[in-house]
Backbone as a chain_set.jsonl record, in Angstrom:
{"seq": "XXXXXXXXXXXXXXXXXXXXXXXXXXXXXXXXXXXXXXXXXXXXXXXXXXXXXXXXXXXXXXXXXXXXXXXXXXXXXXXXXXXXXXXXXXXXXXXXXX", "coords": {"N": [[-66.957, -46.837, -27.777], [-64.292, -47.846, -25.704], [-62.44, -45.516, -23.298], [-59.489, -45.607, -21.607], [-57.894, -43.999, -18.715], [-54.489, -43.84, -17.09], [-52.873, -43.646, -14.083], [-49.684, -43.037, -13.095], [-48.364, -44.604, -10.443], [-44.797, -43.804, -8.268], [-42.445, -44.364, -10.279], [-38.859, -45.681, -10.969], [-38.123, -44.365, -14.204], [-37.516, -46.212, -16.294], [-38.619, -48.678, -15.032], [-41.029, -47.629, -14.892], [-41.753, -46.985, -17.188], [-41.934, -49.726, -17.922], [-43.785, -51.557, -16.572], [-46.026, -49.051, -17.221], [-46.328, -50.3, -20.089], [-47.195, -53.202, -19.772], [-49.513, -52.999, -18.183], [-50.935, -51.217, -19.883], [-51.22, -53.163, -22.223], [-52.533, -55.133, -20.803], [-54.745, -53.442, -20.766], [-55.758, -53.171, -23.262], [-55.78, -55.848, -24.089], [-58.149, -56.331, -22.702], [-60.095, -55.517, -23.887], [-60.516, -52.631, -24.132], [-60.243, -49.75, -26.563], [-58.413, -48.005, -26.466], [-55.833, -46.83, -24.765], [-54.61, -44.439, -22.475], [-52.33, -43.118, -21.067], [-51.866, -40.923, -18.538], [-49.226, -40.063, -17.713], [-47.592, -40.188, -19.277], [-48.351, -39.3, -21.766], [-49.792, -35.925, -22.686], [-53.033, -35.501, -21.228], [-55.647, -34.198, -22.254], [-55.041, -33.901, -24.963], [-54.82, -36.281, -26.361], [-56.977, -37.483, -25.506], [-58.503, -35.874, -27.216], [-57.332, -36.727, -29.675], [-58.568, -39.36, -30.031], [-61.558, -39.406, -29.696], [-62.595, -36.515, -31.228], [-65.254, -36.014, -31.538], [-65.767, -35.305, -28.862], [-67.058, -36.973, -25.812], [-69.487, -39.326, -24.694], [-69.874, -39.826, -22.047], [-68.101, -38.829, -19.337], [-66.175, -39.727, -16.896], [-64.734, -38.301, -13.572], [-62.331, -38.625, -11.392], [-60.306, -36.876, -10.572], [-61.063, -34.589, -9.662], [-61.011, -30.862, -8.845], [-58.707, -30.377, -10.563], [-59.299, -30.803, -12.93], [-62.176, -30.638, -14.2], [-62.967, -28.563, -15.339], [-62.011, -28.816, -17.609], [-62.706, -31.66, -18.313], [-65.764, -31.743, -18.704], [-65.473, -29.733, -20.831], [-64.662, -31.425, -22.826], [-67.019, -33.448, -22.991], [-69.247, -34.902, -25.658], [-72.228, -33.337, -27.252], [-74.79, -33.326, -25.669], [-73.959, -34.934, -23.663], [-72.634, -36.844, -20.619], [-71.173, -36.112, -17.43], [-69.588, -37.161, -15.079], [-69.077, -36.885, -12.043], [-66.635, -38.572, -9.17], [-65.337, -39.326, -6.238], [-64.604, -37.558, -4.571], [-64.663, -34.239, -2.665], [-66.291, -31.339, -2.099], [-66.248, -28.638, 0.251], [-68.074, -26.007, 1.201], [-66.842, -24.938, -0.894], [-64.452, -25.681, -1.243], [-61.758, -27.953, -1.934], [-62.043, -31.089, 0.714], [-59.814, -32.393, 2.473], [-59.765, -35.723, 3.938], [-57.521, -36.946, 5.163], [-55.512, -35.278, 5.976], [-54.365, -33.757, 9.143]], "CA": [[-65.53, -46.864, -27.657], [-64.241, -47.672, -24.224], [-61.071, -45.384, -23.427], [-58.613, -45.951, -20.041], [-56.953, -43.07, -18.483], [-54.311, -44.42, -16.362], [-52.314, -42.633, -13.647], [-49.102, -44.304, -12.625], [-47.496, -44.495, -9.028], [-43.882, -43.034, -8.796], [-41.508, -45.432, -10.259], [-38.037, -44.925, -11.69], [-38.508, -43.99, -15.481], [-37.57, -47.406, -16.576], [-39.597, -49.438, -14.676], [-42.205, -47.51, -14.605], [-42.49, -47.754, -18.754], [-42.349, -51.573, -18.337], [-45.256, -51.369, -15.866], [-46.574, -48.778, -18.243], [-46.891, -50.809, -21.354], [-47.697, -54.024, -19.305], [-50.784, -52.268, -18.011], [-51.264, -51.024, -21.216], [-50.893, -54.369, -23.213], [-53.782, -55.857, -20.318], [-56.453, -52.858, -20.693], [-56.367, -53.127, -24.241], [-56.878, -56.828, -24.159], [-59.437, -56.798, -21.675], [-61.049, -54.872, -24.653], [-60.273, -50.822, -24.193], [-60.036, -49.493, -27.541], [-57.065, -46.423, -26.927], [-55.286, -46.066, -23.54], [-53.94, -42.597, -22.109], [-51.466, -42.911, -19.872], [-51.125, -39.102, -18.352], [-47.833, -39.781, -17.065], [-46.768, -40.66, -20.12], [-48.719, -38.364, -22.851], [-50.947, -35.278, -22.32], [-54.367, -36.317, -21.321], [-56.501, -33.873, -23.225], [-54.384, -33.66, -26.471], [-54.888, -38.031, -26.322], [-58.679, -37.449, -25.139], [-59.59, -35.436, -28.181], [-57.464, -37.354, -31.138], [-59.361, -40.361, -29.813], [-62.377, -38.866, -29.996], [-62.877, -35.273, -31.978], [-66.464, -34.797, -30.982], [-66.239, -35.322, -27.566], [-67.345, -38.101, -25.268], [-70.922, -38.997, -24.686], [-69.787, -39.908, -20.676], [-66.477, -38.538, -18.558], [-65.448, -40.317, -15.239], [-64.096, -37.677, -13.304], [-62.133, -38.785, -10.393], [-59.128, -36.046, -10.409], [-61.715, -33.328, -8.884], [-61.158, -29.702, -9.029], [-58.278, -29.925, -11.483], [-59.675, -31.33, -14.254], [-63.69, -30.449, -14.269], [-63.542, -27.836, -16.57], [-61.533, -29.753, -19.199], [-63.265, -32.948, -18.535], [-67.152, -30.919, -19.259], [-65.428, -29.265, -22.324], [-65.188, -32.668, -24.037], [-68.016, -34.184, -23.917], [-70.222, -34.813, -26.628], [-73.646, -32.763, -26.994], [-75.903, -34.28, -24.839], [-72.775, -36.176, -22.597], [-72.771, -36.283, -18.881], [-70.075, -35.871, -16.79], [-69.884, -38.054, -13.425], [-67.722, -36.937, -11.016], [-66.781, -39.265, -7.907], [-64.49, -39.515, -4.656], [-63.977, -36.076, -4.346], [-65.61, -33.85, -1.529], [-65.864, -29.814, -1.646], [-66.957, -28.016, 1.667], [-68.088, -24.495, 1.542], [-66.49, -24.741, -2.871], [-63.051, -25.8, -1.469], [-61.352, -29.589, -1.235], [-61.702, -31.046, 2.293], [-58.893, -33.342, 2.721], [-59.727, -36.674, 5.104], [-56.578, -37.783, 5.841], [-54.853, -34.037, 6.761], [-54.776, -33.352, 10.549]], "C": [[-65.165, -46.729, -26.188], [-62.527, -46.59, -24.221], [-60.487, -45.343, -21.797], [-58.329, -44.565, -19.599], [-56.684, -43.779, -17.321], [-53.202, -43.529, -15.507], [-51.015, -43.442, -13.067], [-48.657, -43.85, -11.34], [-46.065, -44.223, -9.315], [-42.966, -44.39, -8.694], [-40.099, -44.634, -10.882], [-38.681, -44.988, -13.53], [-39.235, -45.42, -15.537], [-38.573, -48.632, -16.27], [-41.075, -48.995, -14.905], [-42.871, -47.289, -16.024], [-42.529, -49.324, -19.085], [-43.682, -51.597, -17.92], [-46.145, -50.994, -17.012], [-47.577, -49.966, -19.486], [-47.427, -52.604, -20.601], [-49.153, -54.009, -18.708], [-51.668, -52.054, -19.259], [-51.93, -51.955, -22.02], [-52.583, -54.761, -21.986], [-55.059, -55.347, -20.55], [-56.877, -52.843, -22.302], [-56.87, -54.706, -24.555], [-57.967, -57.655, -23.715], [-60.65, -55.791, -22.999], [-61.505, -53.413, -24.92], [-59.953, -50.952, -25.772], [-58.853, -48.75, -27.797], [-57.243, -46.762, -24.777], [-54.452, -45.257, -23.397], [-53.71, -43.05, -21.009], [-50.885, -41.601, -19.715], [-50.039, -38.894, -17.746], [-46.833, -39.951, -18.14], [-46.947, -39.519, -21.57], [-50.004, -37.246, -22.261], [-52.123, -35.607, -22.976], [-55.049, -35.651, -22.385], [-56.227, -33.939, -24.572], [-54.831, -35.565, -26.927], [-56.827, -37.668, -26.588], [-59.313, -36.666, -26.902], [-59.11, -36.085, -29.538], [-58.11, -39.107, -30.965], [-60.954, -40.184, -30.149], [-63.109, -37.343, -30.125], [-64.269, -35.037, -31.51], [-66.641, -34.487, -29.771], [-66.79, -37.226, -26.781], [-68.901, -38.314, -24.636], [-70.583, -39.588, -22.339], [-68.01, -39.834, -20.3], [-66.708, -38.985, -17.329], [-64.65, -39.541, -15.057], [-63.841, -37.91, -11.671], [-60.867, -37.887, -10.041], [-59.521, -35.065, -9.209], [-61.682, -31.904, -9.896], [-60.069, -28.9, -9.98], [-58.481, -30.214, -12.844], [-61.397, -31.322, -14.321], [-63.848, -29.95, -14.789], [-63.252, -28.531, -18.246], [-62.381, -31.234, -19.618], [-64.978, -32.386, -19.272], [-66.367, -30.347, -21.067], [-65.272, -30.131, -23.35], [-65.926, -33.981, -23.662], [-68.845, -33.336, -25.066], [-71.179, -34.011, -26.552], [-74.27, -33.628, -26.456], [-75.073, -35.236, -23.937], [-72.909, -35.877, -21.502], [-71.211, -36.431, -18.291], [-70.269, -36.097, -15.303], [-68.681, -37.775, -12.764], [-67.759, -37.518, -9.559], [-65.672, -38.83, -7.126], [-63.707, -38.145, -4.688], [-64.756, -35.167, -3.31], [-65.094, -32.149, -1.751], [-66.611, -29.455, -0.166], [-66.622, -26.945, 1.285], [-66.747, -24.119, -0.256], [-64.685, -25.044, -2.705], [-62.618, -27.168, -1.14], [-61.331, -30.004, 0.32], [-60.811, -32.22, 1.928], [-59.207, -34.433, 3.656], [-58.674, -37.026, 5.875], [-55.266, -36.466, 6.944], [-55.526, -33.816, 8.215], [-55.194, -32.051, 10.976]], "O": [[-65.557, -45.793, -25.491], [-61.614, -46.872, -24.997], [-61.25, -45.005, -20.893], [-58.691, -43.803, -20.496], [-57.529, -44.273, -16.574], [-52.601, -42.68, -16.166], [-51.272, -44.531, -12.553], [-48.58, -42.634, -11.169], [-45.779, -44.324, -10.508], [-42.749, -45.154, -7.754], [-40.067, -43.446, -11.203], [-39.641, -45.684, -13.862], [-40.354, -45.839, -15.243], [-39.148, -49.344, -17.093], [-42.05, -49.731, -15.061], [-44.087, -47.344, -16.208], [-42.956, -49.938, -20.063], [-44.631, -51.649, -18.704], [-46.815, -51.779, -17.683], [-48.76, -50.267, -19.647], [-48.261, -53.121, -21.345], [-49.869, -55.007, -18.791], [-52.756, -52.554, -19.545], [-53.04, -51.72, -22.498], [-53.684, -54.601, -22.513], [-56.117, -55.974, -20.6], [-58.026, -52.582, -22.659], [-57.954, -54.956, -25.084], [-58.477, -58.748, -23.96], [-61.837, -55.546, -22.788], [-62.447, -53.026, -25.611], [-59.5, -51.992, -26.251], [-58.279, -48.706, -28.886], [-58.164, -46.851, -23.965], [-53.472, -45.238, -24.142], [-54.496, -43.356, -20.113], [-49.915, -41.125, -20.306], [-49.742, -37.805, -17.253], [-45.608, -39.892, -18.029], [-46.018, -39.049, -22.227], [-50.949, -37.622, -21.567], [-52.439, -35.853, -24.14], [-55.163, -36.264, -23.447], [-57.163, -34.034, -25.367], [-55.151, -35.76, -28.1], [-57.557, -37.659, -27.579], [-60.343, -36.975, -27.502], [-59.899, -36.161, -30.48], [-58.0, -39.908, -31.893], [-61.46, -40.976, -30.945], [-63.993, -36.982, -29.348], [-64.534, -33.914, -31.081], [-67.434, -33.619, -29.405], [-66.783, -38.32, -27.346], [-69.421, -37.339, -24.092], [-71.559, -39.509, -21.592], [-67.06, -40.47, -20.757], [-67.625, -38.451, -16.705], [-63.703, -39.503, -15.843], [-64.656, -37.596, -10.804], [-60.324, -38.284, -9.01], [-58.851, -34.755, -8.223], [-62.06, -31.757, -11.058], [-60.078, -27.703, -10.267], [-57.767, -29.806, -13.761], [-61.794, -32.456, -14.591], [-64.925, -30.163, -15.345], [-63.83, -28.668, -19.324], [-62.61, -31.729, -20.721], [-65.223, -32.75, -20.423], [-66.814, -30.638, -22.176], [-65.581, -29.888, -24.517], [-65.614, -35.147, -23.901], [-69.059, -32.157, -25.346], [-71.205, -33.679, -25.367], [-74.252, -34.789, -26.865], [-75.584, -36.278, -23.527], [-73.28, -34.747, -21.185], [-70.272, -36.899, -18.934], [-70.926, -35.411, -14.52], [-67.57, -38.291, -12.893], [-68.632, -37.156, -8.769], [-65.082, -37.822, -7.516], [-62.512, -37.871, -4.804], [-65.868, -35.678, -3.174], [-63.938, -31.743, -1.63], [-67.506, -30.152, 0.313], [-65.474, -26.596, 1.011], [-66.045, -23.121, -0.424], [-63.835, -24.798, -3.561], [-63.054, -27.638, -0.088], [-60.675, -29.333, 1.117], [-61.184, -32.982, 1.036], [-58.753, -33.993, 4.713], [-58.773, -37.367, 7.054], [-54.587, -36.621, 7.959], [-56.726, -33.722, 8.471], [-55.502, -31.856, 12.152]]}, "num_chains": 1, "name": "protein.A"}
């Protein structure tokens, strides 16, 4: 089961539920099974009636606010890949802050 989580950029409401479901409407017929849009519905409450046991792999590109929740559902035996995120010394380093 493939599932999306999609994050949106700041639009007004309106537009930004056309976008929404236009996004939407493409990842499911590129073949996603369930998309979670977290601007739209809470992620974990989505994440687990999609799949109740867990997930046998999490893509975790949020970081350090979502690592414990993302580990607590997977599956037994699931991994949990987290990318483009950087701690130094257990705290976020920022690149772009001066």
């Amino acid at each position: 089961m493939k599932v999306t989580v999609k994050k949106s950029a700041n639009f007004s409401r309106e537009r930004k539920t056309k976008k929404n479901l236009s996004l939407r409407f493409g990842l499911l017929s590129s073949g996603c099974h369930h998309v979670i849009d977290k601007s739209m519905e809470d992620l974990w409450k989505a994440a687990e009636s999609h799949s109740p046991g867990g997930y046998q792999v999490v893509f975790d590109a949020n970081g350090v606010d979502t690592l414990q929740e993302s580990y607590d559902h997977l599956a037994p035996g699931g991994r949990l890949v987290v990318y483009g995120m950087c701690l130094i010394h257990g705290r976020p380093f920022h690149f772009l802050r001066s």
